[in-house]
C-alpha positions, 0 to 999 in steps of 0.5 A: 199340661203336666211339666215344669221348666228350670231355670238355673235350679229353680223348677217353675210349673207351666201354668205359671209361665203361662199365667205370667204371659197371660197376665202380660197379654192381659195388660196389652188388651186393657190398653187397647181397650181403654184407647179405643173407648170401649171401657165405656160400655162394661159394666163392671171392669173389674169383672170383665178384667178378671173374664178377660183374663181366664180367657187368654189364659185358657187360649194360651194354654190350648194353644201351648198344648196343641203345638206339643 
């Protein structure tokens, strides 16, 4: 995905937009996550926060590209 958005002058490239929505997904999830309980069986959470967030990230960006 090539491009950038402007905004009032400031040029910001898509995977940052996309970064930040995920980074925003990705805190919505861990909520639900931790409410449920299911925390609990992750075994490291840091490393699961971080897959977590490569995942939402990827399917945010198919599903930018594929509404292009």
């Amino acid at each position: 995905m090539i491009g950038e958005a402007s905004f009032y002058g400031l040029y910001v490239p898509w995977l940052m937009l996309l970064a930040g929505a995920a980074l925003l997904a990705l805190w919505g999830v861990r909520r639900l996550l931790a409410a449920t309980g299911l925390y609990r069986w992750v075994w490291h959470p840091a490393l699961f926060d971080m897959a977590l967030y490569l995942l939402l990230l990827y399917g945010l960006s198919r599903l930018t590209a594929h509404l292009q």
